[in-house]
PAZAPA-4460 file (N, C-alpha, C; in steps of 0.05 Angstrom, whole numbers, plus 32768, in hexadecimal, padded with zeros to 4 digits):
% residues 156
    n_x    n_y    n_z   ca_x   ca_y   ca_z    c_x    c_y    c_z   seq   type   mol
   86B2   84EC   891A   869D   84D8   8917   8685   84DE   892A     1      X     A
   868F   84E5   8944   867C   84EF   8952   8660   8507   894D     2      X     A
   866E   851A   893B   8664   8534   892D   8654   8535   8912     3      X     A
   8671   8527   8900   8665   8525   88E3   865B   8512   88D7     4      X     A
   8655   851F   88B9   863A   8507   88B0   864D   8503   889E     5      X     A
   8666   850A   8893   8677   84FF   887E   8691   8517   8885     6      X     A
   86A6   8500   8877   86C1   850A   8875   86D1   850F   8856     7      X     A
   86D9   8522   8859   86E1   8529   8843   8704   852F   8844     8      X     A
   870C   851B   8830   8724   8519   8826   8732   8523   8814     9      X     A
   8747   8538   880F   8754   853F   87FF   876A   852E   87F2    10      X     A
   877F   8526   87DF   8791   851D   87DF   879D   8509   87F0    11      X     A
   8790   84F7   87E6   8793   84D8   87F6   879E   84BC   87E5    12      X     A
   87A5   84B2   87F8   87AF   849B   87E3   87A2   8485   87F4    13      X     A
   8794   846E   87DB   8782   8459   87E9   8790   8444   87FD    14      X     A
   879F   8444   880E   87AA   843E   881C   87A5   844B   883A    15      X     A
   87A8   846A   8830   879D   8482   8846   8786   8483   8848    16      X     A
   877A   8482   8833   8755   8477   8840   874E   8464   8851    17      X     A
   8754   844E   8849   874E   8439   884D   8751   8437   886E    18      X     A
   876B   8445   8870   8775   8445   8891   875F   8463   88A5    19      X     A
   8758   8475   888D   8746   8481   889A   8737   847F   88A7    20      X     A
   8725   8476   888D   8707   846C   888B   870A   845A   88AB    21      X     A
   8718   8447   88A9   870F   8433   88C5   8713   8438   88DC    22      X     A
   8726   845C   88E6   872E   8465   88F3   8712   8471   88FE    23      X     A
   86FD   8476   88E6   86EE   8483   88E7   86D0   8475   88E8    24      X     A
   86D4   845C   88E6   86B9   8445   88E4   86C1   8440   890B    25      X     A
   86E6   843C   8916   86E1   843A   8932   86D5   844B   8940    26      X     A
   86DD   8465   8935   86CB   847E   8947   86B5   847F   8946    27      X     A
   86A8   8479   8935   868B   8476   8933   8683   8464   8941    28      X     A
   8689   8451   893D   8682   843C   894D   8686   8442   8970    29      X     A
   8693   844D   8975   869A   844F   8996   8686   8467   899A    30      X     A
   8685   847A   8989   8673   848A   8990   8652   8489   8984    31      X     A
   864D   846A   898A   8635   8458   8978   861E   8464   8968    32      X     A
   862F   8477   8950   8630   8483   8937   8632   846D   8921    33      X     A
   8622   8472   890C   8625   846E   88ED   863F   8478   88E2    34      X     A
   864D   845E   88DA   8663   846A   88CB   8659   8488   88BA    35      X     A
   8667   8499   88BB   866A   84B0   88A4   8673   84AF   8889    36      X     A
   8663   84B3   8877   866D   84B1   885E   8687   84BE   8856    37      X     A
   869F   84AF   8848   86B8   84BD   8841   86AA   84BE   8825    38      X     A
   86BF   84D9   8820   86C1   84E5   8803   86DD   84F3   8800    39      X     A
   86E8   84E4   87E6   8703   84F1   87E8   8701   8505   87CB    40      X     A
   8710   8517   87C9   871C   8535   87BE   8730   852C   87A9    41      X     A
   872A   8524   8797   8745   851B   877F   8758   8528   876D    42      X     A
   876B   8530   8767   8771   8541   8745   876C   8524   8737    43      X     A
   876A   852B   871D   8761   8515   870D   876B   851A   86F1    44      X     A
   8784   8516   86DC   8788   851D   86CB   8787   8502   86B5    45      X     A
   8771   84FC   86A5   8774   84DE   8693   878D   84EE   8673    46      X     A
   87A0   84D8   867D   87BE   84E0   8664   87C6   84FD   8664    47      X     A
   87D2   8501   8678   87D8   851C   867C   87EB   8528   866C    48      X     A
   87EC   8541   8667   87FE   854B   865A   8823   854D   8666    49      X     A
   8837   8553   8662   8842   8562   867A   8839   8571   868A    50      X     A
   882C   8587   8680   882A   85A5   868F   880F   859F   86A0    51      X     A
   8800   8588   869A   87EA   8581   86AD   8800   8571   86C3    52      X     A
   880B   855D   86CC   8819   8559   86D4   8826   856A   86F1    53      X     A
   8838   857C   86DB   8840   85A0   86F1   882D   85A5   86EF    54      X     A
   8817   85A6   86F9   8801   85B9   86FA   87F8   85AF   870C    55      X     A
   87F4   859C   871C   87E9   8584   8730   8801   8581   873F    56      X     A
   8816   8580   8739   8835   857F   8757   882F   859A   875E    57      X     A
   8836   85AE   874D   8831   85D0   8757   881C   85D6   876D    58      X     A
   8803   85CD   8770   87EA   85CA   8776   87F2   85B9   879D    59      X     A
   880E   85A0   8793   8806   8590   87B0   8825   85A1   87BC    60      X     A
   8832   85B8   87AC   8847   85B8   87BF   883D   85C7   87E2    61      X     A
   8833   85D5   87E5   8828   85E2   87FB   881A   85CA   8812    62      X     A
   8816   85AE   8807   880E   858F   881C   881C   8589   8822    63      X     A
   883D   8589   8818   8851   8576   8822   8858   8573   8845    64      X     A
   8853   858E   8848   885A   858F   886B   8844   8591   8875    65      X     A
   8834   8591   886C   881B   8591   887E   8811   8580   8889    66      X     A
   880B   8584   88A2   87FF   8572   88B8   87EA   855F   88A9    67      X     A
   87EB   854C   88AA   87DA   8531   88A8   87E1   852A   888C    68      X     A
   87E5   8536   8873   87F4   8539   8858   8805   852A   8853    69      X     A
   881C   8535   8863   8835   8531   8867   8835   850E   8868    70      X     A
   8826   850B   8888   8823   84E8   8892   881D   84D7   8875    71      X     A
   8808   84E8   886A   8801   84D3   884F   8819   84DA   883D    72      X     A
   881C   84E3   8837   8830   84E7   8826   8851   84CC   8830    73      X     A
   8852   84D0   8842   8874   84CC   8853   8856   84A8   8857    74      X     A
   8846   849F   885B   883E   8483   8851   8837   8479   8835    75      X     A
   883E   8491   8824   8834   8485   8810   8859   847D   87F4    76      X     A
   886B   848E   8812   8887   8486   8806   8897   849E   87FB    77      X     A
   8889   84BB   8805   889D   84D2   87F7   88AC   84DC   881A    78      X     A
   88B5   84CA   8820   88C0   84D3   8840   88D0   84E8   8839    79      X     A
   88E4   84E9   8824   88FF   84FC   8822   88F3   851C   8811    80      X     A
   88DC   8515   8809   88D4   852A   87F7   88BF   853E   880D    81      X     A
   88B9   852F   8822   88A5   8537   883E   88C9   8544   884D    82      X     A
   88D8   8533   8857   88E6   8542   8864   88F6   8556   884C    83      X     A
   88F7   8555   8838   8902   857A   882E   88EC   8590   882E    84      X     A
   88DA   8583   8830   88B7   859A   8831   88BB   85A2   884E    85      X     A
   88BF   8594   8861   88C3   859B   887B   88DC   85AF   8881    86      X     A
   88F5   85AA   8874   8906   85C2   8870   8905   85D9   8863    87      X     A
   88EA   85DF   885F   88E3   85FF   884E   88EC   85FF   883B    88      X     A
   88FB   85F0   8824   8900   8600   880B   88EF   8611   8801    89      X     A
   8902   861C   87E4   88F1   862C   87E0   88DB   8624   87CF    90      X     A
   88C5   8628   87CD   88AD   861A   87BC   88BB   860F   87A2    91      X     A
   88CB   861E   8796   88CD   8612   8776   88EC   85FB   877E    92      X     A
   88F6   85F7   8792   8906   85E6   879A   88FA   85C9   879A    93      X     A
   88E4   85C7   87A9   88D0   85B5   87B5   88C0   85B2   879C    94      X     A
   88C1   85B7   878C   88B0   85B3   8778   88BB   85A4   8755    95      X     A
   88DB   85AE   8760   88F2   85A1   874B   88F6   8585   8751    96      X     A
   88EA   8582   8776   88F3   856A   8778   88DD   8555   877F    97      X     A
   88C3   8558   876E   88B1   8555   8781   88A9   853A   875B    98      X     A
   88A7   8521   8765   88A7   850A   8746   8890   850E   873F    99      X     A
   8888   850F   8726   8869   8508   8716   885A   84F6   8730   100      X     A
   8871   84DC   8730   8861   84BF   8737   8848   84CC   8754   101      X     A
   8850   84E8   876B   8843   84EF   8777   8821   84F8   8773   102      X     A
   881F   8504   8757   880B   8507   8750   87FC   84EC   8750   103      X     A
   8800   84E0   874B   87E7   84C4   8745   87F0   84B5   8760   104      X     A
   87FD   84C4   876D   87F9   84AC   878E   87E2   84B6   879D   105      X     A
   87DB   84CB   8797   87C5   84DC   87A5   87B1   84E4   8794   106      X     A
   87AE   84D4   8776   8793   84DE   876E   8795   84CB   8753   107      X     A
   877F   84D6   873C   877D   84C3   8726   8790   84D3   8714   108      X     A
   879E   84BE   8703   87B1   84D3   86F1   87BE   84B5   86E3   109      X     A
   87B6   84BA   86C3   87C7   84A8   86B5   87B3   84A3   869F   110      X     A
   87B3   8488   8692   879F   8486   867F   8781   847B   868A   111      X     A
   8779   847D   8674   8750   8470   8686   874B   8459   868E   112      X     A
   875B   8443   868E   8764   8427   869A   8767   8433   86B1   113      X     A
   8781   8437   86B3   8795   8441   86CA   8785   8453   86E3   114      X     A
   877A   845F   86D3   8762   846D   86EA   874E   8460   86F9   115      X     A
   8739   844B   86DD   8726   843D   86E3   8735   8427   86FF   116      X     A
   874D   8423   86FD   8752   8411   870E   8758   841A   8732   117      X     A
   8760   8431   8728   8762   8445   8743   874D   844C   874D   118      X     A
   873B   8452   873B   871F   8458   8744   8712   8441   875E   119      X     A
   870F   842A   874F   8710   8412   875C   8720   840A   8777   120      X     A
   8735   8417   8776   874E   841D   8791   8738   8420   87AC   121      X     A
   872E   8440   879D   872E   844E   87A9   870B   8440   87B9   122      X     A
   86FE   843E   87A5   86E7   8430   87B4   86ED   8418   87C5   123      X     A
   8703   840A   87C3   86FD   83F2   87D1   8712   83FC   87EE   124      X     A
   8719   8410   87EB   8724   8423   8806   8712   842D   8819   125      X     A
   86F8   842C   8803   86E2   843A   8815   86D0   844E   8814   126      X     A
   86DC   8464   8806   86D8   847A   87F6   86B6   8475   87E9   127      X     A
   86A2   8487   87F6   8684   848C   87F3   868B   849A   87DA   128      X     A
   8695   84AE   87D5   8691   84BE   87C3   86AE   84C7   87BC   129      X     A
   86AA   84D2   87A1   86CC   84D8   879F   86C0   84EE   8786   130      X     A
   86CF   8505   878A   86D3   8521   8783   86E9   8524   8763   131      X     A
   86E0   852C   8758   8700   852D   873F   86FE   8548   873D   132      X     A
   8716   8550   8739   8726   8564   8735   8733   856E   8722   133      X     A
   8726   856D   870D   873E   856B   86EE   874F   8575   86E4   134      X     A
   8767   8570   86E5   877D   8582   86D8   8776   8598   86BE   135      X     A
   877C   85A5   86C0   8775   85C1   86A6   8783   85BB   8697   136      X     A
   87A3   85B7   86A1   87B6   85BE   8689   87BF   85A9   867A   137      X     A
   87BF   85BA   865D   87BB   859E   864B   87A2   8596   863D   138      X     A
   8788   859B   8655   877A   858E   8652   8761   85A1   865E   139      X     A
   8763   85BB   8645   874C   85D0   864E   8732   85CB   865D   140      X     A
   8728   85D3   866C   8710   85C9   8681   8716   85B6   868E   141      X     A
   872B   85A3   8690   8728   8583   868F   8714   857C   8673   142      X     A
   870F   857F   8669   86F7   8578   8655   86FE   855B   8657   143      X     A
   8714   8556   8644   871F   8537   8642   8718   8527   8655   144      X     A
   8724   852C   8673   8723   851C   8687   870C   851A   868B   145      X     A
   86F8   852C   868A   86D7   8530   8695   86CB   8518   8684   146      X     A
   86D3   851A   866A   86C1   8504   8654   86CB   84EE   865D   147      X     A
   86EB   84E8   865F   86F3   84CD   866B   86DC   84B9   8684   148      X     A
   86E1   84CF   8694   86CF   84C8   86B2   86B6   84BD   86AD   149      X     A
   86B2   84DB   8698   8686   84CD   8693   8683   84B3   868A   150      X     A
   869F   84A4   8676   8696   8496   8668   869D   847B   8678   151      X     A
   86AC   847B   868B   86B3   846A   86A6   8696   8469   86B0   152      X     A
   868E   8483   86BC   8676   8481   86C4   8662   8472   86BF   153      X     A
   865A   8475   86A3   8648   8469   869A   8649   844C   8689   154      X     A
   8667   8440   8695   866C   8428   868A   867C   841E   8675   155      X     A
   8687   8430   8664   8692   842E   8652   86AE   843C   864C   156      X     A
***
């Protein structure tokens, strides 16, 4: 807060912002700074296929142990799936055991309700700006998801 003009979030769940962000409005404040704009980093799949699905767990197995990841993850309720990431399996182990439900704890994923409402999550967490990330598979370019978003976007 002292340094930057904004923070940027990868794989978060609005809960983990929320606790950021104010972690990050105190530092500012002590260091009598302008809050910093947050922006969080999303995957974003609207009615995913399966293979979009695996395509987005494959993508978070390499976070599970990772420093600050991990914390969100093990608060957002995958404690046992954080401590087998912490015992090294082997990637495709950790990944057999790793639920759909993780994908959409850390990003938009489901139908265009379901998103539009997460979306909303995620703003009232705090989130300046928010990044999408579109699942491919299934869902070449994201194309689908991209039109979904615009049409959120623009109201409809």
């Amino acid at each position: 807060a002292r340094r930057a003009e904004r923070m940027l979030l990868n794989m978060v769940t609005p809960d983990s912002l929320a606790r950021l962000r104010a972690e990050l409005a105190a530092a500012a404040a002590a260091a009598g700074k302008p809050t910093p704009q947050v922006a969080v980093w999303l995957s974003c799949a609207v009615d995913p296929a399966p293979e979009a699905i695996q395509q987005l767990l494959r993508a978070m197995v390499g976070y599970l142990a990772a420093p600050g990841y991990a914390e969100m993850f093990i608060e957002a309720g995958f404690s046992d799936l954080v401590r087998l990431a912490r015992s090294r399996p082997h990637p495709g182990e950790l990944l057999a055991a790793m639920p759909d439900e993780l994908v959409a704890a850390v990003g938009l994923v489901g139908t265009e309700a379901a998103i539009a409402r997460r979306l909303e999550q995620y703003r009232a967490a705090g989130a300046d700006e928010i990044c999408l990330v579109p699942a491919t598979a299934g869902d070449p370019a994201g194309a689908r998801t991209l039109a979904a978003m615009a049409r959120y976007l623009a109201g409809g």
